[in-house]
C-alpha positions, -999 to +999 in steps of 0.1 A: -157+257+668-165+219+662-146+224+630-114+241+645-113+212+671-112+186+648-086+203+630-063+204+661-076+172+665-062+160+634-026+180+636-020+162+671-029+130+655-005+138+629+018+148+655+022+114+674+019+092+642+052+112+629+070+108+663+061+074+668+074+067+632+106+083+644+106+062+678+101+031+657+127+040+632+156+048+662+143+015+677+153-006+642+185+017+638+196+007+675+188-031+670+202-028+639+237-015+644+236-035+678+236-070+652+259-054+635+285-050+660+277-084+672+286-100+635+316-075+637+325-094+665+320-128+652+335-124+616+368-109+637+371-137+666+397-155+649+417-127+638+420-115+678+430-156+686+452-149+662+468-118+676+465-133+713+488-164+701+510-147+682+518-120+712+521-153+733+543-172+712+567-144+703+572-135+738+582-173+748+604-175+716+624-138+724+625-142+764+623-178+769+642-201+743+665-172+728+669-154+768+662-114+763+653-104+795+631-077+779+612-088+748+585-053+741+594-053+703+586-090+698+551-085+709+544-056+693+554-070+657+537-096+660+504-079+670+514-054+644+516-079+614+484-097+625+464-062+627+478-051+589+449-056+567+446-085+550+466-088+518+496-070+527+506-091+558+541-102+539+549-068+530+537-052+564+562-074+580+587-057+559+581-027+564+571-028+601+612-049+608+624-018+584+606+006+606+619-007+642+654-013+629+650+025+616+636+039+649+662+022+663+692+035+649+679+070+653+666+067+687+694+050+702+719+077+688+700+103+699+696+092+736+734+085+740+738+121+731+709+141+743+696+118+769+660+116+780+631+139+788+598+150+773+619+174+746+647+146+737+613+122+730+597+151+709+626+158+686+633+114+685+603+113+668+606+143+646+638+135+631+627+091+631+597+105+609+620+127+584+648+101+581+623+074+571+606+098+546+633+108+529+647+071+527+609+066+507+597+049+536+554+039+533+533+054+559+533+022+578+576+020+576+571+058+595+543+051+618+564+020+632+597+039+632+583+068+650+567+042+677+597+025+679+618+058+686+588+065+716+597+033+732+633+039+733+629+069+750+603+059+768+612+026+782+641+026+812+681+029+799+693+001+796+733-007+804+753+004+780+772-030+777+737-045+765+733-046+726+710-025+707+705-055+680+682-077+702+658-053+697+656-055+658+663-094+664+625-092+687+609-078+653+620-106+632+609-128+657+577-115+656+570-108+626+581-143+618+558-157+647+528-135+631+531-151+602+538-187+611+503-181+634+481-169+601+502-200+573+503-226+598+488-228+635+452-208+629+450-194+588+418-184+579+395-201+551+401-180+521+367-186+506+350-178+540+370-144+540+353-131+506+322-154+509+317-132+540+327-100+527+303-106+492+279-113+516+264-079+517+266-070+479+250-098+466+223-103+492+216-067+485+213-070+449+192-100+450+165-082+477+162-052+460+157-070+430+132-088+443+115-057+460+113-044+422+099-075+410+072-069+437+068-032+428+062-040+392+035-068+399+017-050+424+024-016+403+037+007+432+063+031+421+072+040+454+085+005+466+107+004+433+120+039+441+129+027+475+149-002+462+170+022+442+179+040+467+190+005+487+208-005+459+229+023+455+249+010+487+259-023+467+289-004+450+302+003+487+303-034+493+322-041+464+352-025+476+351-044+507+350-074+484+382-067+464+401-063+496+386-099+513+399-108+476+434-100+486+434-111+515+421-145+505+452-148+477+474-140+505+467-169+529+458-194+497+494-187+489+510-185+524+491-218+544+493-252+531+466-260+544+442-237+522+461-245+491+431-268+482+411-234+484+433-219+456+409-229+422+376-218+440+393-188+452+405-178+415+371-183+400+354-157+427+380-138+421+372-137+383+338-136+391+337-103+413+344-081+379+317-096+364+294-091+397+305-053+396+292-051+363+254-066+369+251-042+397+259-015+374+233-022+355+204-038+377+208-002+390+200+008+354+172-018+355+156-004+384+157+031+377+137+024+343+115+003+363+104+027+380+096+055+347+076+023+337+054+023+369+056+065+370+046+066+332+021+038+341+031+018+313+019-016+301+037-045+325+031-080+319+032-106+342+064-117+327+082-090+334+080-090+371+087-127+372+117-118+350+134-094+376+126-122+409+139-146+383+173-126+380+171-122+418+169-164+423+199-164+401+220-136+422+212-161+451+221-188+435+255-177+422+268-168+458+255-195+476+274-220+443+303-192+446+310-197+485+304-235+487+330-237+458+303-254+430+301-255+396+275-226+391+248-244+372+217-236+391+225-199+391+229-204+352+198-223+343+177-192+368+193-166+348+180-182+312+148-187+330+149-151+335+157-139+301+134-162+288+108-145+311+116-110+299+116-120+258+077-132+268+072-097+282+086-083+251+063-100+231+034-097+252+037-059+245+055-032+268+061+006+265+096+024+261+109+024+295+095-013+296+117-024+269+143-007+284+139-032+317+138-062+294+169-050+278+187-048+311+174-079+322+194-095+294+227-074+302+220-082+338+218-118+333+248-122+305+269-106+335+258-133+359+267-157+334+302-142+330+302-145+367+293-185+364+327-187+347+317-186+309+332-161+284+315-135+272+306-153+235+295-185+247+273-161+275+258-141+247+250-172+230+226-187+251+212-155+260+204-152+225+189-189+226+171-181+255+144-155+238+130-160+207+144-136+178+108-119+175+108-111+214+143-094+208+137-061+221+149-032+192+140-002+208+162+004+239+196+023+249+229+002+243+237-018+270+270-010+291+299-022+274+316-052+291 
């Protein structure tokens, strides 16, 4: 009896520790995505200060200096060319003043023969989006024709003595005020914008890097596995970072006042296929890391201090990256790192351990890409770096770069 008590002791205890692991976990998941709507918020402030002045400004210039009693389509371009992604502001203006002027032509036509009503509105926008496909109009020339088309309808008739053109006239205006706002009243520091946005990747790699330097010094396989797992969400950032990439060409290129901004910006730009690469294969790194703790393996001291080593340099590299520096700190940790790993080497490791070390070196010549250096003079001091007897032999080729 004492027995069977104990054991429905035990399951209850089992019982709360599991849902208190889950109450602890919502809690984090709450806070967490709670910070992250606040930094949402923050890394976007000036883009809505920049929507809010543009709608401003393009309503003064159509209904104020240039008199239309009724400016709606200056507004809305403006706010529409500010809320295109960045990169393809210039050509979203395009498209967007080829969009109104085609939902123009088409609604207009159609309300001075069919009039209004909720089936004249329905077959506006029908025909506005077949017009503009067929003319090999982008999805955003037919989305902007087709809400252009709902506004005519929409909006009350006008007198027929008024002009249609003011209306096309409002979209140049604002899409001319949208981008005057982002080149010369408020542009955006194009170094910030993919700073910001290789934020994630890189901080990423480095921590789980440093998480599997941990693992392999305190030899827990499970810590390493769970730092695979993390890492696998770097290759998500990356496609954020090619974006803030374009978007940080695009101002560079349209605000004087960032034009300073224009060498730093090409060297992280050069930079990010390079950073692609070394997450490629710290995920390679990783993974072997943790056969070697599985397999329980022989792991030197060096190697763990290898991999944190690597992780410094990561660090290093985007905080030299985003302040626009010469790379040289980031370079000298990721030497210190090879160097590290050809001890290891030497010091004696097993299969999957020589694997690590070998990845430690491909890891580290693709930060060293990333510093700016081409791929011989990279190799070369990764080379001078470890000793030719700690050269590991017996590993699988390292990714092609």
């Amino acid at each position: 009896m004492e027995s069977a008590r104990n054991k429905v002791r035990s399951a209850a205890d089992l019982d709360s520790e599991r849902v208190n692991h889950v109450v602890s976990e919502l809690s984090e998941r709450s806070k967490t995505t709670v910070q992250d709507r606040v930094q949402a918020v923050r890394a976007n402030f000036v883009l809505a200060l920049q929507a809010g002045v543009a709608a401003l400004l393009a309503w003064f210039v159509s209904h104020d200096i240039l008199g239309n009693p009724d400016p709606v389509f200056a507004p809305i371009s403006a706010v529409g060319t500010l809320a295109s992604s960045l990169g393809q502001r210039l050509r979203r203006t395009i498209e967007l003043i080829l969009g109104v002027a085609v939902g123009i032509g088409i609604g207009d036509l159609l309300v001075i023969l069919v009039g209004h009503g909720a089936w004249q509105l329905g077959a506006i926008v029908t025909l506005s989006i077949i017009v503009t496909i067929f003319l090999g109009g982008s999805v955003a020339v037919v989305t902007q024709a087709a809400a252009t088309a709902v506004l005519l309808v929409a909006l009350p008739p006008k007198p027929m003595m008024d002009p249609e053109f003011p209306r096309v006239v409002d979209a140049l205006i604002g899409g001319g005020v949208g981008l005057a706002v982002v080149a010369l009243l408020l542009p955006l520091n194009p170094l910030r914008i993919v700073d910001r946005a290789a934020r994630p990747a890189l901080e990423t790699l480095a921590e789980q890097l440093t998480v599997t330097a941990d693992a392999l010094a305190e030899r827990d396989p499970g810590r390493a596995q769970t730092a695979l797992e993390r890492l696998r969400r770097v290759e998500e950032y990356m496609d954020g970072l090619q974006d803030a990439l374009e978007g940080g060409r695009e101002t560079a290129t349209l605000a004087p006042a960032r034009w300073n901004r224009r060498r730093a910006l090409t060297r992280y730009a050069e930079s990010a296929e390079y950073i692609n690469h070394a997450v490629h294969n710290s995920g390679v790194l990783v993974r072997r890391a943790v056969t070697t703790l599985e397999d329980d393996e022989p792991i030197p001291a060096a190697m763990a201090s290898a991999v944190r080593q690597l992780a410094d340099a990561v660090r290093l590299l985007h905080q030299e990256l985003g302040a626009g520096l010469e790379p040289e700190a980031a370079r000298e940790r990721v030497l210190r790192a090879v160097s590290a790993a050809g001890r290891a080497y030497s010091e004696g490791v097993g299969f999957s351990g020589s694997v690590v070390v070998a990845q430690v070196r491909t890891t580290a010549s693709d930060v060293l890409r990333a510093t700016g250096l081409e791929r011989t003079e990279a190799n070369r001091l990764v080379r001078r770096a470890v000793s030719p007897q700690a050269a590991p032999t017996r590993t699988a080729r390292p990714a092609a770069h």
